[in-house]
N, CA, C and O atoms as CSV, one atom per row, in Angstrom:
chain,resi,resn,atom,element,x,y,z
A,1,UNK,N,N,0.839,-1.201,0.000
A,1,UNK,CA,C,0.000,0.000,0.000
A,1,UNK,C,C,0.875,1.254,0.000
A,1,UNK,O,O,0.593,2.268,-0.637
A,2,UNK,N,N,1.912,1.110,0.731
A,2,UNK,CA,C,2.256,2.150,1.201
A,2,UNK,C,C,3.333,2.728,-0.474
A,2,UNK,O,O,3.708,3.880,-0.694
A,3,UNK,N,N,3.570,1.545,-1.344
A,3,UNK,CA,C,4.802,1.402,-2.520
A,3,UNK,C,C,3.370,2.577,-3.607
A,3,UNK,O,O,3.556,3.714,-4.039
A,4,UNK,N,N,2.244,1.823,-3.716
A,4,UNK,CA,C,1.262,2.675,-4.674
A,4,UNK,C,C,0.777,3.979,-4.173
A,4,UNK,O,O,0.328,4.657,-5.097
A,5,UNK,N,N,0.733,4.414,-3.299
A,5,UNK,CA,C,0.824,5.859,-2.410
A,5,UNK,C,C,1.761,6.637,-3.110
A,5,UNK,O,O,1.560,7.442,-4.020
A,6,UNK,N,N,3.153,6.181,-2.396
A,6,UNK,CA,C,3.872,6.862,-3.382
A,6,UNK,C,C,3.676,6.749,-4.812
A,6,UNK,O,O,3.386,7.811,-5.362
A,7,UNK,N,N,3.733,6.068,-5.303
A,7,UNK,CA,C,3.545,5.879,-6.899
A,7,UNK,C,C,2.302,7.144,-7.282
A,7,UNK,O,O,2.446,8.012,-8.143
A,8,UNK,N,N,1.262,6.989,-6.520
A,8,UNK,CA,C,0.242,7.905,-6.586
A,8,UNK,C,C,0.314,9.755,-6.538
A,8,UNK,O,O,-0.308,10.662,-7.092
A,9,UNK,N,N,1.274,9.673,-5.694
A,9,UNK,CA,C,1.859,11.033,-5.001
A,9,UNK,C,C,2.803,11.732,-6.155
A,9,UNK,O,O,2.681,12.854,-6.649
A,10,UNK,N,N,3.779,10.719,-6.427
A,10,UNK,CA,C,4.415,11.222,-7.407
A,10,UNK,C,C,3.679,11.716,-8.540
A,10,UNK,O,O,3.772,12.865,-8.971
A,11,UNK,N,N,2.764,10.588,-9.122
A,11,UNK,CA,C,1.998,11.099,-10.295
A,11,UNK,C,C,1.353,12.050,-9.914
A,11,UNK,O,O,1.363,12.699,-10.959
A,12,UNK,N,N,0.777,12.658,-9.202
A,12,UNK,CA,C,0.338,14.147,-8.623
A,12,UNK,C,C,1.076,15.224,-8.786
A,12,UNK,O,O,0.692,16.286,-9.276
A,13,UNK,N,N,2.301,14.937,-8.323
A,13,UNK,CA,C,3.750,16.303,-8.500
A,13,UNK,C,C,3.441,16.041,-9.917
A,13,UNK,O,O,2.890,16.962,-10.520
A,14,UNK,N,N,3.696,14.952,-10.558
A,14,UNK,CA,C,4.437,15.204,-11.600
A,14,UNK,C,C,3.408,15.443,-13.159
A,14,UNK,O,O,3.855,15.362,-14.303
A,15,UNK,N,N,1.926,15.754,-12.765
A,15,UNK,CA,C,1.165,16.118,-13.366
A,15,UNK,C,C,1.302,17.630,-12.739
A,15,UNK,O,O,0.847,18.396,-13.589
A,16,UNK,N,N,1.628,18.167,-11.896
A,16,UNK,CA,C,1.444,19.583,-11.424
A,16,UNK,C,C,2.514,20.144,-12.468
A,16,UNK,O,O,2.356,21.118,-13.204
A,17,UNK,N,N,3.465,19.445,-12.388
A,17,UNK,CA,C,5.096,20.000,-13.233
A,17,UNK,C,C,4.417,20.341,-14.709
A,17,UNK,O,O,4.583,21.398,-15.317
A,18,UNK,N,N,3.683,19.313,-15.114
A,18,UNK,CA,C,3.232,19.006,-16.295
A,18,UNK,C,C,2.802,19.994,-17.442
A,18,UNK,O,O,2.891,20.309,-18.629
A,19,UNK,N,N,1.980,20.383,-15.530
A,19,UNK,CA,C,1.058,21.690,-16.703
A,19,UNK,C,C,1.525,22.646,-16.762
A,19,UNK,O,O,1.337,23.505,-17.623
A,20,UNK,N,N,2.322,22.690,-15.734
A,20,UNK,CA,C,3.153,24.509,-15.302
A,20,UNK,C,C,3.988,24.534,-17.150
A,20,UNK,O,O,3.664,25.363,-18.001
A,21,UNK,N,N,5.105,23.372,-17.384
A,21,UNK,CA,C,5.358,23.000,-18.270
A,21,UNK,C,C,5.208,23.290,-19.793
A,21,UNK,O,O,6.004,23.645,-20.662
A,22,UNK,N,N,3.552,22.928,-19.774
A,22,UNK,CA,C,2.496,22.992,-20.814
A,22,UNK,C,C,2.030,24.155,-20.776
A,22,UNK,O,O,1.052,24.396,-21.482
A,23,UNK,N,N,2.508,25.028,-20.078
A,23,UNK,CA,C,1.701,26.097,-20.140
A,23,UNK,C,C,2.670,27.784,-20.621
A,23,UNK,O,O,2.403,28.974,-20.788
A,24,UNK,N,N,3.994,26.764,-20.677
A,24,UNK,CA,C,5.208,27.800,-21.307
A,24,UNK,C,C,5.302,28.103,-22.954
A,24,UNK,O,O,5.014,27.193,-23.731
A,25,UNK,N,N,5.619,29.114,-23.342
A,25,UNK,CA,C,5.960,28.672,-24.741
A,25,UNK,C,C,6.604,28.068,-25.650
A,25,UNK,O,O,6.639,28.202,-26.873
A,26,UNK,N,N,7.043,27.482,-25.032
A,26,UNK,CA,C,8.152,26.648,-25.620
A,26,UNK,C,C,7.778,24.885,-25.099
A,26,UNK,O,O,8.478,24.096,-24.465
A,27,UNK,N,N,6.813,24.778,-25.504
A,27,UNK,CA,C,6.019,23.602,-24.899
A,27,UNK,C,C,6.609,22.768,-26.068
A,27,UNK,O,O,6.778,23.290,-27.169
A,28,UNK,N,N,6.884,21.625,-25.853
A,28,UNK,CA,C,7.571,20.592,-26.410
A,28,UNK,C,C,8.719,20.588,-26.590
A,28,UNK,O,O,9.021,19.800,-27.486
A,29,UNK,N,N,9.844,21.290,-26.003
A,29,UNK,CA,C,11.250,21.613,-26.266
A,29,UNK,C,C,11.473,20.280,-24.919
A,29,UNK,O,O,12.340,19.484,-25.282
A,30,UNK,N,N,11.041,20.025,-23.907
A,30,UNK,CA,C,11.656,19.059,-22.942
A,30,UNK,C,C,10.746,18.280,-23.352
A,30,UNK,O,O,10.137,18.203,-22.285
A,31,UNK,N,N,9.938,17.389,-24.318
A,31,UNK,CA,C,9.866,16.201,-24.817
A,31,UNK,C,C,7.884,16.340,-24.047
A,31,UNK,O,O,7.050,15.459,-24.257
A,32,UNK,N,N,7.677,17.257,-23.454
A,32,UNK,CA,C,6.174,16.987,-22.983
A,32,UNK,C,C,4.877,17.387,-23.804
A,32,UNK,O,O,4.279,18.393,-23.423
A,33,UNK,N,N,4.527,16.888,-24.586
A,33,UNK,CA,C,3.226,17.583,-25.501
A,33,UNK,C,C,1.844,17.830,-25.238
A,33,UNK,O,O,1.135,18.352,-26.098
């Protein structure tokens, strides 16, 4: 439980990164579309 939590958590940060990311102009220069 505690291994998919994290797994879960991370995918949270790393959808937050995502959009900040997606939301630059230069959107697809670090590989995220």
């Amino acid at each position: 439980d505690n291994y998919e939590t994290a797994i879960d958590d991370a995918a949270v940060d790393f959808a937050d990164l995502a959009e900040e990311v997606m939301g630059n102009d230069n959107e697809g220069v670090d590989g995220v579309s």
